[in-house]
ROMARVEX-830803 format. One record per atom (N, C-alpha, C, O, CB): x, y, z; atom name; residue number from 0. Coordinates in nm, 2 decimals, m for minus. Last residue first. Glycine has a CB too. Layout:
<atoms>
ATOM       xx       yy       zz   atomo   num
ATOM        X        Y        Z      CA   NUM
...
</atoms>
This chain:
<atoms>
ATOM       xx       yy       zz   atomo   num
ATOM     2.65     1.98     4.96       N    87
ATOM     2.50     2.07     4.94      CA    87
ATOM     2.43     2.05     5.03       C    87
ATOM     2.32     2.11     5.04       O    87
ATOM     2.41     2.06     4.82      CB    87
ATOM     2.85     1.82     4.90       N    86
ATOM     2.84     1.90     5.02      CA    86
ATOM     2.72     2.03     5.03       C    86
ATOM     2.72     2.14     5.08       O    86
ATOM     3.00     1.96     5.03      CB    86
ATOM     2.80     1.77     4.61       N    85
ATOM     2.85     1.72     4.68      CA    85
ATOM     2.88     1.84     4.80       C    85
ATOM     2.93     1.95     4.76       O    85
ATOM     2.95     1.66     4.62      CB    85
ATOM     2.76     1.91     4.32       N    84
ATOM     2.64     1.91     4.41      CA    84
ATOM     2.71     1.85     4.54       C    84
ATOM     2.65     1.91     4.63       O    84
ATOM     2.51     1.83     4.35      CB    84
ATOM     2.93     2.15     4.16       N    83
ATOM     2.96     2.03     4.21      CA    83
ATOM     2.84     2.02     4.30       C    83
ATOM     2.80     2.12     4.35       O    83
ATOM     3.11     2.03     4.28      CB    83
ATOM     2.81     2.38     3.92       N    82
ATOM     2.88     2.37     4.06      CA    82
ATOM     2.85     2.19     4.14       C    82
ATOM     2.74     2.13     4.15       O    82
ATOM     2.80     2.51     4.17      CB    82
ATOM     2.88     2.36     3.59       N    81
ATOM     2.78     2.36     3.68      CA    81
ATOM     2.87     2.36     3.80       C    81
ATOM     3.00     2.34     3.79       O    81
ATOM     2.68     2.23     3.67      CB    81
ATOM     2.97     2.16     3.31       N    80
ATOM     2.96     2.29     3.37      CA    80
ATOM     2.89     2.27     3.50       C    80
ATOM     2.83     2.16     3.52       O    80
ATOM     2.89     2.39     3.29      CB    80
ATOM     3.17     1.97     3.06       N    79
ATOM     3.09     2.00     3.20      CA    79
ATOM     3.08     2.13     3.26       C    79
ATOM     3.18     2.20     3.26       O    79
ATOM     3.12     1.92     3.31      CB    79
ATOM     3.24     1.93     2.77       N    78
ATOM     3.26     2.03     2.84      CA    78
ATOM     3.12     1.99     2.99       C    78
ATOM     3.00     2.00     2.98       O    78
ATOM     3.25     2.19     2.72      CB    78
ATOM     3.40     1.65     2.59       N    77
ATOM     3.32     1.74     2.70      CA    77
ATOM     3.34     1.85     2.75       C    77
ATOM     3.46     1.89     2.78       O    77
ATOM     3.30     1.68     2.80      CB    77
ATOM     3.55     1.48     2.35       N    76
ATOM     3.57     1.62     2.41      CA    76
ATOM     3.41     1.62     2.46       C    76
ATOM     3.31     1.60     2.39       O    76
ATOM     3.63     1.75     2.29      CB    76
ATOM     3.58     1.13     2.29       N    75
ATOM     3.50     1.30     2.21      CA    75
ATOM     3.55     1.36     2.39       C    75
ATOM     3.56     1.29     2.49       O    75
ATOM     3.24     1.31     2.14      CB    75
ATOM     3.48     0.80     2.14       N    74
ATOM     3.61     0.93     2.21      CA    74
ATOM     3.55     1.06     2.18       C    74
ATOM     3.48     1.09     2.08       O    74
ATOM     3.79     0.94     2.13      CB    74
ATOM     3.38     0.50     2.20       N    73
ATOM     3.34     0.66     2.24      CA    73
ATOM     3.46     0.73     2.19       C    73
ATOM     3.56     0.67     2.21       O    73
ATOM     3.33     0.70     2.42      CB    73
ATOM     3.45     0.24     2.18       N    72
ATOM     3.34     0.25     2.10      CA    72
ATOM     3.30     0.39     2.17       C    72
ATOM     3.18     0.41     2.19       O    72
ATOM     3.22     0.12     2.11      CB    72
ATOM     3.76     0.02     2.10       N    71
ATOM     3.71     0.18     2.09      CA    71
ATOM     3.59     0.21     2.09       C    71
ATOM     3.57     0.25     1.97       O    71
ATOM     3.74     0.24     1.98      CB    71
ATOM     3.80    m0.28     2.20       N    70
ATOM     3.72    m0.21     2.14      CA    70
ATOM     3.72    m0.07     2.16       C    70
ATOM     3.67    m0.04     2.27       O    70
ATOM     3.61    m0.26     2.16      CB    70
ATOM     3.87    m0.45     2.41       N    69
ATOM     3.98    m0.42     2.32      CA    69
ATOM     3.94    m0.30     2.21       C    69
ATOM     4.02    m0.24     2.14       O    69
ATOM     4.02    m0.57     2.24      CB    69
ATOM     3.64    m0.39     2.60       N    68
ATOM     3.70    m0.49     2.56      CA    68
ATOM     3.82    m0.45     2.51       C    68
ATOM     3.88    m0.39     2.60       O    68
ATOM     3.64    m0.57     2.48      CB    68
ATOM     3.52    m0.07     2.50       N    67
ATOM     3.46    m0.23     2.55      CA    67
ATOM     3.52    m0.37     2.51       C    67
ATOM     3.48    m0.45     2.42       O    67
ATOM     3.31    m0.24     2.49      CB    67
ATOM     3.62     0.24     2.61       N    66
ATOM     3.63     0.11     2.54      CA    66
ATOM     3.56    m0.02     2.58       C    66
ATOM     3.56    m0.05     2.70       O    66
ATOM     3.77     0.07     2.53      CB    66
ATOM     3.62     0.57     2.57       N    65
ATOM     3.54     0.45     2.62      CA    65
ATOM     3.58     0.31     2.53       C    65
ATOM     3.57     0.29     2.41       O    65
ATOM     3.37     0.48     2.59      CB    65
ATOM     3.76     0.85     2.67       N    64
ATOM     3.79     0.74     2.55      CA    64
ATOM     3.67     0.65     2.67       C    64
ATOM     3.65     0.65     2.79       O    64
ATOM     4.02     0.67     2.52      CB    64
ATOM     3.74     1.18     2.67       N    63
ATOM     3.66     1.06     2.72      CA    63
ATOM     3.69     0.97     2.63       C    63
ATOM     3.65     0.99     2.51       O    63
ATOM     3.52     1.06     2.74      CB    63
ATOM     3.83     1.52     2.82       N    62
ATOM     3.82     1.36     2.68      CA    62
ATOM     3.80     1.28     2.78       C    62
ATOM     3.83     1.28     2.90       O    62
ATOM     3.97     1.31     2.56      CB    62
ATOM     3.69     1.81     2.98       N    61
ATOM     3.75     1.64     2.98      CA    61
ATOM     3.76     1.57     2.82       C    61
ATOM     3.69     1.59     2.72       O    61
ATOM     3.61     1.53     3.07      CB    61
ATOM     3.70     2.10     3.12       N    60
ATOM     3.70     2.04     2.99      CA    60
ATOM     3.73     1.88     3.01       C    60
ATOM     3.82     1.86     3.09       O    60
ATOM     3.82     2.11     2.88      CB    60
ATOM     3.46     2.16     3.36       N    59
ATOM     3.57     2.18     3.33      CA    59
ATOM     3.54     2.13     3.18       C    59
ATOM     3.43     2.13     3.12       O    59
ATOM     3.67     2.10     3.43      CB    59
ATOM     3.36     2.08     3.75       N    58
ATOM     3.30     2.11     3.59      CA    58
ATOM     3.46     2.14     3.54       C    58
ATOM     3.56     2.15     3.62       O    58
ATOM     3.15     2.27     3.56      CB    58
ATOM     3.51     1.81     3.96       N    57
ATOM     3.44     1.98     3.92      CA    57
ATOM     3.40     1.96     3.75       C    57
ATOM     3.40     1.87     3.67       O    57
ATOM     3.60     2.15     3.95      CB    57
ATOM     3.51     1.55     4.07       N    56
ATOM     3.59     1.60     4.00      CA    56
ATOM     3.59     1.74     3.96       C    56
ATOM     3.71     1.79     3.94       O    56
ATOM     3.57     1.54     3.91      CB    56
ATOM     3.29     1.48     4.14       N    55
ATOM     3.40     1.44     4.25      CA    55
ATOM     3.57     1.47     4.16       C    55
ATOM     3.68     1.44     4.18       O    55
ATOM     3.37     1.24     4.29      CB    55
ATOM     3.04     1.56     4.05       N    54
ATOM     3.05     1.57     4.13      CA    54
ATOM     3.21     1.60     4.23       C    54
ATOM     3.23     1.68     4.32       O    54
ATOM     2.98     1.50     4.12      CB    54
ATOM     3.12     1.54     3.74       N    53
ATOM     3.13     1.68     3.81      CA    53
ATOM     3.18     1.70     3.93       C    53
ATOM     3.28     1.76     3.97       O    53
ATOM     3.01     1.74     3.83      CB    53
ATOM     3.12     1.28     3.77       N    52
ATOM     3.24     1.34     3.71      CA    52
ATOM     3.25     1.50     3.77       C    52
ATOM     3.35     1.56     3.82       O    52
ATOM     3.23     1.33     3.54      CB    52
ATOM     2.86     1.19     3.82       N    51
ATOM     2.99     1.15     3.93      CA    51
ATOM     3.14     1.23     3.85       C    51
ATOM     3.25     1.21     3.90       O    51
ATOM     3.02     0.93     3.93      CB    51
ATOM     2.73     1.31     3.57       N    50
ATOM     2.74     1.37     3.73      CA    50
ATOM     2.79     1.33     3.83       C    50
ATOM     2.78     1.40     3.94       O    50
ATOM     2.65     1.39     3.78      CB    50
ATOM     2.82     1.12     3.37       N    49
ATOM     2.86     1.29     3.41      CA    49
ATOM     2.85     1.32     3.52       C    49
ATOM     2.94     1.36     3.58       O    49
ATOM     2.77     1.39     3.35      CB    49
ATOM     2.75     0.88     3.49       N    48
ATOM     2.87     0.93     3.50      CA    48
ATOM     2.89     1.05     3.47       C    48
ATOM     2.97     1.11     3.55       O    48
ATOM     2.94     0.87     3.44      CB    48
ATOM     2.51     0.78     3.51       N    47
ATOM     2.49     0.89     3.61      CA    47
ATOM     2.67     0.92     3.59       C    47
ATOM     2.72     0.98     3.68       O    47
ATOM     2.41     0.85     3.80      CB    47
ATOM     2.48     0.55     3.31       N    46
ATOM     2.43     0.67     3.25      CA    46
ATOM     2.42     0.78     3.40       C    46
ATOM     2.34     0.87     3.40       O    46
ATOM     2.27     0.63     3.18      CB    46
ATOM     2.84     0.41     3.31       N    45
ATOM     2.68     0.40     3.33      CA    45
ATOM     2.63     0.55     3.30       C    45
ATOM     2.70     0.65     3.28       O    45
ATOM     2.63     0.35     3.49      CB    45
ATOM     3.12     0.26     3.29       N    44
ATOM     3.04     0.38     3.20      CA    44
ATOM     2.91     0.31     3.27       C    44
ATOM     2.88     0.19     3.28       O    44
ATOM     3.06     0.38     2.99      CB    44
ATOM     3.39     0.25     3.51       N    43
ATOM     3.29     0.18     3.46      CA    43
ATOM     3.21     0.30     3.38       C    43
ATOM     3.23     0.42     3.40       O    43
ATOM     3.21     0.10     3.58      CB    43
ATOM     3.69     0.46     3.50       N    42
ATOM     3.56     0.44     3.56      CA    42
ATOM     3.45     0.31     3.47       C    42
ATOM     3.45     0.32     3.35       O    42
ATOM     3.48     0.60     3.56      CB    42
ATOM     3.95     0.58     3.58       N    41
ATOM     3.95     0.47     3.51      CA    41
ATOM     3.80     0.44     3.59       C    41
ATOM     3.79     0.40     3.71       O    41
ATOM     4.11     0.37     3.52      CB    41
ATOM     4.08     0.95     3.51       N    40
ATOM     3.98     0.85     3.66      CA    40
ATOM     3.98     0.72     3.49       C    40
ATOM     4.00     0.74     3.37       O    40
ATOM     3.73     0.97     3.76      CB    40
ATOM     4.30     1.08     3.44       N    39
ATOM     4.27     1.13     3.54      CA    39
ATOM     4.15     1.04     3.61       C    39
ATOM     4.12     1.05     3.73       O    39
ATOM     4.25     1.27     3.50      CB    39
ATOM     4.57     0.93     3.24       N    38
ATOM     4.40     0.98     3.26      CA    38
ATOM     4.42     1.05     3.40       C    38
ATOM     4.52     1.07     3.46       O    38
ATOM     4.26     0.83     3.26      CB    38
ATOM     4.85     1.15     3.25       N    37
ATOM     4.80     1.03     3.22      CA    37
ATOM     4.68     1.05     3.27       C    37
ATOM     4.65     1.15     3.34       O    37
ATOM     4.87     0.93     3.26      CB    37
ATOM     4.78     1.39     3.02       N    36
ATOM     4.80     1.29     3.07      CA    36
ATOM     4.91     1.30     3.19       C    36
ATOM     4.99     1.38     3.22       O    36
ATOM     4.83     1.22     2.98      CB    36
ATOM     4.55     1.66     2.92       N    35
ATOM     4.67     1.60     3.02      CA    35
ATOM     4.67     1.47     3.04       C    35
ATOM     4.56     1.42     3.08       O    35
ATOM     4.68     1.66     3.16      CB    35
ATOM     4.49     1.77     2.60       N    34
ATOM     4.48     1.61     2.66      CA    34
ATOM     4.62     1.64     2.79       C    34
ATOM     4.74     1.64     2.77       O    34
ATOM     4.53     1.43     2.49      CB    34
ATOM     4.47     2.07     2.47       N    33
ATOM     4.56     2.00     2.50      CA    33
ATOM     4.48     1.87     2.60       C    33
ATOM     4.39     1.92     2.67       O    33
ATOM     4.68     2.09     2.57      CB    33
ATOM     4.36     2.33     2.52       N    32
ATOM     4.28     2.24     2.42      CA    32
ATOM     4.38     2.08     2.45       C    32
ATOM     4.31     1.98     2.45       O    32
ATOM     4.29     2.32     2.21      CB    32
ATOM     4.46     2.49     2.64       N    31
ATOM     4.50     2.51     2.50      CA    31
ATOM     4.43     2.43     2.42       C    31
ATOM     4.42     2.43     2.29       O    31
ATOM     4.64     2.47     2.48      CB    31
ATOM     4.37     2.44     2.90       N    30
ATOM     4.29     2.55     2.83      CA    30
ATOM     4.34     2.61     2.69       C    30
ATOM     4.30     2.71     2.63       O    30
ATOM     4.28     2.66     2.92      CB    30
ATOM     4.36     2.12     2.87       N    29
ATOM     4.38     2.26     2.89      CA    29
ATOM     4.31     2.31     2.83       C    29
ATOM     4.21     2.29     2.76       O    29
ATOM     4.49     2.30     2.86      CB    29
ATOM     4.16     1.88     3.04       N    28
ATOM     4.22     1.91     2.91      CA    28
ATOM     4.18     2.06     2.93       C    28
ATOM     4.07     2.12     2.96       O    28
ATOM     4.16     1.82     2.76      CB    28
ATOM     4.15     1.48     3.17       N    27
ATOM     4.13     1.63     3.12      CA    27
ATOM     4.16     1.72     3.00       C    27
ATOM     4.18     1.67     2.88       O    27
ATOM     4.19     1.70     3.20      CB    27
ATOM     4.02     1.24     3.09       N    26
ATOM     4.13     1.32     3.09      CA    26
ATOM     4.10     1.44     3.08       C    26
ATOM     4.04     1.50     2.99       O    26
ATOM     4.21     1.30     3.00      CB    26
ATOM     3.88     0.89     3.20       N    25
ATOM     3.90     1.03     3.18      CA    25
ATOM     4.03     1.11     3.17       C    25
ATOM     4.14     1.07     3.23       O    25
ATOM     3.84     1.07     3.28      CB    25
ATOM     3.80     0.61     3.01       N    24
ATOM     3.92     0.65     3.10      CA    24
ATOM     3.88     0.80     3.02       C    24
ATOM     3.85     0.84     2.91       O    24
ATOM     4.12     0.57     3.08      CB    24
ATOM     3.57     0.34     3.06       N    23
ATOM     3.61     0.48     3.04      CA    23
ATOM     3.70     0.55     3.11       C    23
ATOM     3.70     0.57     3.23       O    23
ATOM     3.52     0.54     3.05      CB    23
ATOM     3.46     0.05     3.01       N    22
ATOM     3.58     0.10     3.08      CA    22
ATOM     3.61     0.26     2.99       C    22
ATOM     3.66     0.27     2.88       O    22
ATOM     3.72    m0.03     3.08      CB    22
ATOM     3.20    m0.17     2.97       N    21
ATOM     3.22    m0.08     2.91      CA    21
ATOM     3.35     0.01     3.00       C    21
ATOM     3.28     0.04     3.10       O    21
ATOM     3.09    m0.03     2.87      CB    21
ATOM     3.14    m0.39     3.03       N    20
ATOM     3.23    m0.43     3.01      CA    20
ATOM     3.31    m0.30     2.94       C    20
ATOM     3.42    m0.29     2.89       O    20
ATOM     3.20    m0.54     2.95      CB    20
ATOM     2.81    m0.34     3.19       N    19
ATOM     3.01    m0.33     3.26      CA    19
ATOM     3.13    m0.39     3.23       C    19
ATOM     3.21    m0.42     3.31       O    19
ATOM     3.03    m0.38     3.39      CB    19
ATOM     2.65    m0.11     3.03       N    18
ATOM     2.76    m0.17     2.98      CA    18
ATOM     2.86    m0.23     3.13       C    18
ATOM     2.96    m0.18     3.16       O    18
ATOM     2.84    m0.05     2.87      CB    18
ATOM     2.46     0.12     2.99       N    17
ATOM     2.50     0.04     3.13      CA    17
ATOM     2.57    m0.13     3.15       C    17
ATOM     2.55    m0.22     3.23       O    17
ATOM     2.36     0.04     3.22      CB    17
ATOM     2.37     0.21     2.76       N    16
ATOM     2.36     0.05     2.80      CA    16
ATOM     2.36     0.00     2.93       C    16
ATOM     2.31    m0.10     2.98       O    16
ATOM     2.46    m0.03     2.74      CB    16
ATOM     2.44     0.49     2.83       N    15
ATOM     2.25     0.41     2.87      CA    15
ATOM     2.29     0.32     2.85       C    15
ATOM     2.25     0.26     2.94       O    15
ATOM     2.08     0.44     2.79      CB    15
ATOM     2.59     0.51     2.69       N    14
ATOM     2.68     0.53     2.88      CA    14
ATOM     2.51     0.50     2.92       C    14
ATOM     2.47     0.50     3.03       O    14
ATOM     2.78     0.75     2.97      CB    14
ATOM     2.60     0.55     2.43       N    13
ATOM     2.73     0.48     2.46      CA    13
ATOM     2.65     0.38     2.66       C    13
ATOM     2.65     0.27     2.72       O    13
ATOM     2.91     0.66     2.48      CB    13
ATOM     2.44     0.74     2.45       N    12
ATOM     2.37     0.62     2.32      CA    12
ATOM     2.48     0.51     2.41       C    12
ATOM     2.44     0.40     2.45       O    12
ATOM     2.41     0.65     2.07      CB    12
ATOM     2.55     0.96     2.47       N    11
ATOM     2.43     0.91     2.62      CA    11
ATOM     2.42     0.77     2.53       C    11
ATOM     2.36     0.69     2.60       O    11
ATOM     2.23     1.02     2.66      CB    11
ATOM     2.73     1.02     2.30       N    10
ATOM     2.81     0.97     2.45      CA    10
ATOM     2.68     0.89     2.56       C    10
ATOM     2.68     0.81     2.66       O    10
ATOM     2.87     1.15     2.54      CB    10
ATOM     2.62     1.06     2.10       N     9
ATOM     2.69     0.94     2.11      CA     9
ATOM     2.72     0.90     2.23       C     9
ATOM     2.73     0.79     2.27       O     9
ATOM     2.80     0.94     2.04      CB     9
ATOM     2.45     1.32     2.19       N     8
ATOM     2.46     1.22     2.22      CA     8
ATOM     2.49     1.07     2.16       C     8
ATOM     2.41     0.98     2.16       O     8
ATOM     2.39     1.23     2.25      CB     8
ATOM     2.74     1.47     2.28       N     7
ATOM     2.68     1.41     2.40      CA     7
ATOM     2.56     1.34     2.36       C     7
ATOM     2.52     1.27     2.45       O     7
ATOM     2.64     1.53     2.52      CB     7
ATOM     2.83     1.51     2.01       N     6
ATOM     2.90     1.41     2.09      CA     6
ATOM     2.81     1.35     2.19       C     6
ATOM     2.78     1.23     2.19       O     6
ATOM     3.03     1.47     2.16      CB     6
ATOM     2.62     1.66     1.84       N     5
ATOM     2.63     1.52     1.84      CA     5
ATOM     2.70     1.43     1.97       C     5
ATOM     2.65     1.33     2.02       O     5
ATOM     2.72     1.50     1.71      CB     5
ATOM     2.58     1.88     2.00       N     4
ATOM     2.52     1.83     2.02      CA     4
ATOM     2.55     1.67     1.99       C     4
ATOM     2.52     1.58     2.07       O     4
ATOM     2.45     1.89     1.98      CB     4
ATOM     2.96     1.96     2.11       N     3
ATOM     2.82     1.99     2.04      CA     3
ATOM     2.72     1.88     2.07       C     3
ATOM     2.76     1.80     2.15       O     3
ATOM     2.84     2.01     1.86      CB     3
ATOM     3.14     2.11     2.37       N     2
ATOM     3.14     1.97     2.32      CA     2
ATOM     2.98     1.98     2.25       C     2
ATOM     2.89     2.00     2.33       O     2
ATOM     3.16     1.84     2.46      CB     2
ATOM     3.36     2.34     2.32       N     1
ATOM     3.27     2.30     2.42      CA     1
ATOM     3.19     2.21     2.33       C     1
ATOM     3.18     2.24     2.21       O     1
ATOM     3.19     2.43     2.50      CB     1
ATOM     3.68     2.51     2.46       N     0
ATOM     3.63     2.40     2.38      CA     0
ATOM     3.49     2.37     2.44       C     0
ATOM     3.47     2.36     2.56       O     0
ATOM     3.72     2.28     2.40      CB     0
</atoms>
């Protein structure tokens, strides 16, 4: 699965307000394409969250629900890549 241009950027339009009402729950996701639950991280959204995701998580596939309040305002499939920068 690998996440097109639109998503990432609804996703930067979302995670540049630097929202802290904004609550993003991560999930992974097989290599069937499949959502594991239950999330995998309950994070504030700001604009260095991909790379606290890599970082402390590895590259991979994720969904990303973002909500603000009671509000839906993200969901979409990521693909991260890269080697984790943590212990460089």
């Amino acid at each position: 699965m690998r996440s097109d241009d639109a998503t990432w950027i609804r996703l930067w339009a979302v995670l540049d307000q630097d929202d802290p009402s904004q609550t993003v729950y991560g999930y992974r996701v097989d290599q069937a394409g499949q959502t594991i639950k239950p999330y995998l991280f309950c994070w504030h959204g700001h604009p260095g969250l991909v790379e606290k995701i890599r970082d402390e998580l590895g590259s991979g596939e994720y969904r990303l629900l973002i909500r603000r309040g009671r509000d839906m305002i993200f969901s979409g499939y990521i693909s991260i890549g890269g080697v984790p920068r943590s212990g460089w």
